[in-house]
TORKOL-4160 file (C-alpha; in steps of 0.2 Angstrom, whole numbers, padded with zeros to 4 digits, m for minus):
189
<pt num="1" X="0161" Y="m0214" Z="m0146"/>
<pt num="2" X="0160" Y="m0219" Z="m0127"/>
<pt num="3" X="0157" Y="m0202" Z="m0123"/>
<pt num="4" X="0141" Y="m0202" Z="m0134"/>
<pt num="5" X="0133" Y="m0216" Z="m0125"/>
<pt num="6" X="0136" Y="m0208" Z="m0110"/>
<pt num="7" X="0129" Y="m0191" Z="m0117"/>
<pt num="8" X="0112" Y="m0200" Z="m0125"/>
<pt num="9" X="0103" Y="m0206" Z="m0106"/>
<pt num="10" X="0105" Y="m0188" Z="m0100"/>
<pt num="11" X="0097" Y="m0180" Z="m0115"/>
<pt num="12" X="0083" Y="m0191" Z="m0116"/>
<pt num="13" X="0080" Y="m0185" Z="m0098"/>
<pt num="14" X="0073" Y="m0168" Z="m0105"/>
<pt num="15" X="0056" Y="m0163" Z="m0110"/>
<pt num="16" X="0050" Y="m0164" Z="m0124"/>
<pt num="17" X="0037" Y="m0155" Z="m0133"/>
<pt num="18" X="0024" Y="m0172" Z="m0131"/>
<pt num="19" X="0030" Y="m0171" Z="m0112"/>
<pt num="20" X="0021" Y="m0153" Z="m0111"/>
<pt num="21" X="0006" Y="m0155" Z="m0120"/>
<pt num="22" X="0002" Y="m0173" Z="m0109"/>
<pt num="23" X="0006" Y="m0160" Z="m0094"/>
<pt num="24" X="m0006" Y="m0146" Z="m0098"/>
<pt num="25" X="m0017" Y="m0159" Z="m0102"/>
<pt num="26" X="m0018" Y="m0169" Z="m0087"/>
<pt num="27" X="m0017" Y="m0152" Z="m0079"/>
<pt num="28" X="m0028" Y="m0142" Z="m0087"/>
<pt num="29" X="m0041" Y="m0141" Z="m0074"/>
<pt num="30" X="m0027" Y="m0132" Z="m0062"/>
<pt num="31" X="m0016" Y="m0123" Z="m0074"/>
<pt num="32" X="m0031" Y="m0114" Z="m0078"/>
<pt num="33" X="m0038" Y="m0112" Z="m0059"/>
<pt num="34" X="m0019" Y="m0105" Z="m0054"/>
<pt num="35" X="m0021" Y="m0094" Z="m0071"/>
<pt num="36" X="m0038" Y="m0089" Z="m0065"/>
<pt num="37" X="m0033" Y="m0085" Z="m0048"/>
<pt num="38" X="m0020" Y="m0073" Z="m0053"/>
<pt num="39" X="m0027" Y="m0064" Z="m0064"/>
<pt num="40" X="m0047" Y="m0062" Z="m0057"/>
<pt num="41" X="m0053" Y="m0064" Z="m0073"/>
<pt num="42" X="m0059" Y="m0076" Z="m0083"/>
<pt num="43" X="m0053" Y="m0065" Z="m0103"/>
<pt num="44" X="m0039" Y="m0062" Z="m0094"/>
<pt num="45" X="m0036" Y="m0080" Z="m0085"/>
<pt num="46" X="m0038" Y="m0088" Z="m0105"/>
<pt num="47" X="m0025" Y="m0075" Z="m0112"/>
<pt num="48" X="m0014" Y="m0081" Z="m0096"/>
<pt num="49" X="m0014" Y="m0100" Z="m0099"/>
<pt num="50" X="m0015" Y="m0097" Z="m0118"/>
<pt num="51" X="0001" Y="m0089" Z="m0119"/>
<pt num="52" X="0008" Y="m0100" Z="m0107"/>
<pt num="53" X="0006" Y="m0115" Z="m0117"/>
<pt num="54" X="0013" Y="m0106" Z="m0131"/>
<pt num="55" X="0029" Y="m0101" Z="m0120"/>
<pt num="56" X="0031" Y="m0118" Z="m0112"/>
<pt num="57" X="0031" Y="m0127" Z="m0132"/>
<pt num="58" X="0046" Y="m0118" Z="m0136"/>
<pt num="59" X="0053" Y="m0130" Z="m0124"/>
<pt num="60" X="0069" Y="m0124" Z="m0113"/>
<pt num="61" X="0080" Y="m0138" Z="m0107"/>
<pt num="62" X="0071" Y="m0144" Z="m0092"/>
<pt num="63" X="0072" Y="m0160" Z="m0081"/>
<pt num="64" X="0055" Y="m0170" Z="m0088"/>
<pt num="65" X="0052" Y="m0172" Z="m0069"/>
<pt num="66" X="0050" Y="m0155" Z="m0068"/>
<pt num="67" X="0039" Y="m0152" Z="m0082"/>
<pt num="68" X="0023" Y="m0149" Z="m0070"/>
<pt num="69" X="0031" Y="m0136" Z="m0058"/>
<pt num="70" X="0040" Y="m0128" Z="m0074"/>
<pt num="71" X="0021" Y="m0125" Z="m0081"/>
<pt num="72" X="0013" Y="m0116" Z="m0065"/>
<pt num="73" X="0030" Y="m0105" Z="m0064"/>
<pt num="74" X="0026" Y="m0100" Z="m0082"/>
<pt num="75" X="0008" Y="m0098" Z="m0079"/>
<pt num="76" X="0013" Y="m0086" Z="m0063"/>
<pt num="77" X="0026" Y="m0077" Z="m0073"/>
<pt num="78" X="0013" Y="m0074" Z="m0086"/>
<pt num="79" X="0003" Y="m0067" Z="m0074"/>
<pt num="80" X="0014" Y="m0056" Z="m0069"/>
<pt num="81" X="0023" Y="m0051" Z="m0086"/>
<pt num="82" X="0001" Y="m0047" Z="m0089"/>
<pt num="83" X="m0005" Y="m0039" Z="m0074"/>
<pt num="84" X="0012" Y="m0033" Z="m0063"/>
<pt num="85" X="0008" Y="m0032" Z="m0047"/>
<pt num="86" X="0015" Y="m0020" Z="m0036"/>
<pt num="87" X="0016" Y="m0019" Z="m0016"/>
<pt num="88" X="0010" Y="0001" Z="m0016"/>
<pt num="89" X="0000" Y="0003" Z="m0031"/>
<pt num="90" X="m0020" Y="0003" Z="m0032"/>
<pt num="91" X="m0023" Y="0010" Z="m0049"/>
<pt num="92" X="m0018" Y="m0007" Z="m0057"/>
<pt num="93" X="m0034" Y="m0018" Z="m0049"/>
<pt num="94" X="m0045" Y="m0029" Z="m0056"/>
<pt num="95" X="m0062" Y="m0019" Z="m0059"/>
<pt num="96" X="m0075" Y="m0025" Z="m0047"/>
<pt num="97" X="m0087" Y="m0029" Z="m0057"/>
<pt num="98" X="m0076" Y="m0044" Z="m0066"/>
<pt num="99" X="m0072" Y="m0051" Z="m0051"/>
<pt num="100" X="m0087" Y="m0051" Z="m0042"/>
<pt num="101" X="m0097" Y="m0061" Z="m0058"/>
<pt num="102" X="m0084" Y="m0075" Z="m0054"/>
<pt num="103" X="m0087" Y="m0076" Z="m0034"/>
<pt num="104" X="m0102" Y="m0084" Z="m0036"/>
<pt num="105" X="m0098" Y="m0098" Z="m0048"/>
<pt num="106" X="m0083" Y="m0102" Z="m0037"/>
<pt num="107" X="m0082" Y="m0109" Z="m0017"/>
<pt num="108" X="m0082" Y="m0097" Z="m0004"/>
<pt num="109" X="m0065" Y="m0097" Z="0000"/>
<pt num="110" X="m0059" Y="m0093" Z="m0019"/>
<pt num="111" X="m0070" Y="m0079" Z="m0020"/>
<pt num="112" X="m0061" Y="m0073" Z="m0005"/>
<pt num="113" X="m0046" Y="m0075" Z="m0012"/>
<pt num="114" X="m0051" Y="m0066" Z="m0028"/>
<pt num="115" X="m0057" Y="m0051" Z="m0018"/>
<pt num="116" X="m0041" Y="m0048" Z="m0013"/>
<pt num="117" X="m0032" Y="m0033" Z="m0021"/>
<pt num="118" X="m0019" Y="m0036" Z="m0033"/>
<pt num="119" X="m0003" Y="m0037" Z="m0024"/>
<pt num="120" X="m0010" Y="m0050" Z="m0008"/>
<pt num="121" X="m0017" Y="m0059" Z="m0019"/>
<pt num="122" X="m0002" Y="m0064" Z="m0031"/>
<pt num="123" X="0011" Y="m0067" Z="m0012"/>
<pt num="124" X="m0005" Y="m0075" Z="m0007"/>
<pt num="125" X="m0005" Y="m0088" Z="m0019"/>
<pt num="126" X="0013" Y="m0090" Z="m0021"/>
<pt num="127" X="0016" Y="m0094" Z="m0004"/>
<pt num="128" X="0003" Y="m0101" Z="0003"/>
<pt num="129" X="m0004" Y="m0111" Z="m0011"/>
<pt num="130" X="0012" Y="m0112" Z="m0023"/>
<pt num="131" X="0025" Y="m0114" Z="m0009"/>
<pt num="132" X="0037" Y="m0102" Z="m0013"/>
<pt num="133" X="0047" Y="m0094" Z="m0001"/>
<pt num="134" X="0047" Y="m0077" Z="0005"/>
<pt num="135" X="0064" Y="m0074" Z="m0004"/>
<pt num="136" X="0060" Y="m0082" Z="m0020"/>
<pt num="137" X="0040" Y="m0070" Z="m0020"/>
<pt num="138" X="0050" Y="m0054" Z="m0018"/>
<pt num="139" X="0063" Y="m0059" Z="m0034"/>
<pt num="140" X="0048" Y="m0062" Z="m0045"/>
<pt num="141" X="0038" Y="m0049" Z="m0040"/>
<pt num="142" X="0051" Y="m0037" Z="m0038"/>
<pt num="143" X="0047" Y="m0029" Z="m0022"/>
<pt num="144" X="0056" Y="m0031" Z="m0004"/>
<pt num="145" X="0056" Y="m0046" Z="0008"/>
<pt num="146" X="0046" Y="m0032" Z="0019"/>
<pt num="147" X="0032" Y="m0032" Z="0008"/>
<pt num="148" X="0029" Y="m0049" Z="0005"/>
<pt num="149" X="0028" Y="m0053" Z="0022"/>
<pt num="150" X="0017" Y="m0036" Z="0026"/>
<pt num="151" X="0006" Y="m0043" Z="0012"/>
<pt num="152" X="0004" Y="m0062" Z="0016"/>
<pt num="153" X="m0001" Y="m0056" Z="0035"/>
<pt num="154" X="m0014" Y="m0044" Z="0027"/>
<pt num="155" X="m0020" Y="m0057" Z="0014"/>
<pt num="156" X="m0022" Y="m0070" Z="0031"/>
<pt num="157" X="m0031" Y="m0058" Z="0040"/>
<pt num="158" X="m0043" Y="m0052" Z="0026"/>
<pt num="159" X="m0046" Y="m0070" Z="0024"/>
<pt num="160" X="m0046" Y="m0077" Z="0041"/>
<pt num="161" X="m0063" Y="m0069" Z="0044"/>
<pt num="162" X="m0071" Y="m0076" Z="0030"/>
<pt num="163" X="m0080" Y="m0095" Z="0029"/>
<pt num="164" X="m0070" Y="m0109" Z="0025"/>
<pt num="165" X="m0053" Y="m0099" Z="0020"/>
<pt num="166" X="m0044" Y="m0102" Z="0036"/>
<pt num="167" X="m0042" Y="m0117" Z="0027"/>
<pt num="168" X="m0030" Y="m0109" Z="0017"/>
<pt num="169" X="m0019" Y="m0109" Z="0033"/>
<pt num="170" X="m0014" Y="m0128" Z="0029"/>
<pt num="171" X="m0012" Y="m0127" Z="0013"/>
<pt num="172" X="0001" Y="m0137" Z="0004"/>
<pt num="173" X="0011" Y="m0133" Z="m0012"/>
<pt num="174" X="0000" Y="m0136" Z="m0028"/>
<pt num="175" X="m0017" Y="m0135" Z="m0018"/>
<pt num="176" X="m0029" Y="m0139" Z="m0028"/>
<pt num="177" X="m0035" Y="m0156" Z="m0019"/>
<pt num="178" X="m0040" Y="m0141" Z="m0005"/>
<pt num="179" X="m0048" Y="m0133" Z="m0020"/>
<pt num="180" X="m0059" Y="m0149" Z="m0024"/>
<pt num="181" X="m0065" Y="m0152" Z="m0006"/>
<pt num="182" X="m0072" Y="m0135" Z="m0003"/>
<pt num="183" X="m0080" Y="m0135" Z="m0019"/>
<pt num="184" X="m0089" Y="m0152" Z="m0015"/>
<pt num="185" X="m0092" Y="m0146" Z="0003"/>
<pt num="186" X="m0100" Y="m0132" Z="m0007"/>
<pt num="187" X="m0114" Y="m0142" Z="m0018"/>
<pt num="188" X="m0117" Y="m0154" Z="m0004"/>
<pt num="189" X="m0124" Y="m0138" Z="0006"/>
């Protein structure tokens, strides 16, 4: 019976299905940027973040502390179960015309980071934005180390030219206050 009562405090340390609605709630706004972001489009962004909520309700035994992280790796994974990026193919990008009608409606720098083909844009994100590492980037898009860093340089470069993205350089893990300021920047002008 002691065993029990030392079982119960660890248990209730998991996730629960309320846990991960009040978390895509109260992150609703970036779940669906970061869904967004990936994907360049807004059909495909709400199929993204759709199916991710369904995938994170089936709840897998994770650390409640760790129920907001858990969600933006499910949205990336998503993305990339949806659109699988790859560092040498060009037949898979977003159409033009989809990304474009969203540049407007977004900052300067977003609509950089949309213009970016496929590949840049997904190592782009995940390490400058998300944080992950070089490493973790080339297991979940199933490429080489090589690639990703020959992609990040190129996703810098095409970026450091543009207004406002260099930005991006200071980026922190989950950088959606950045996100905020440039779009209030942007109205104020």
């Amino acid at each position: 019976m002691r065993d029990m009562d030392n079982v119960l405090p660890l248990a209730t340390g998991y996730a629960t299905r309320a846990d991960v609605c009040r978390t895509f709630r109260q992150d609703m706004k970036s779940l669906y940027l970061l869904s967004l972001l990936l994907t360049a489009g807004e059909d495909s962004a709400e199929q993204c973040f759709e199916s991710s909520l369904d995938d994170c309700m089936d709840v897998m035994p994770v650390f409640k502390e760790w129920t907001a992280s858990w969600t933006r790796r499910v949205v990336l994974q998503n993305a990339i179960r949806m659109l699988r990026p790859a560092a040498h193919r060009n037949e898979d990008e977003t159409p033009q015309s989809e990304v474009s009608s969203l540049a407007p409606e977004l900052s300067p720098a977003l609509g950089a980071v949309l213009q970016l083909d496929t590949f840049e844009r997904f190592v782009f994100i995940m390490s400058v934005l998300e944080g992950y590492s070089v490493h973790e980037c080339s297991l979940l898009l199933r490429s080489s180390k090589r690639d990703v860093v020959a992609a990040k340089a190129n996703a810098l470069e095409h970026l450091g030219p543009t207004s406002g993205s260099n930005e991006f350089l200071f980026a922190e893990p989950h950088a959606e206050p950045q996100f905020a300021a440039m779009d209030i920047r942007k109205s104020t002008i």
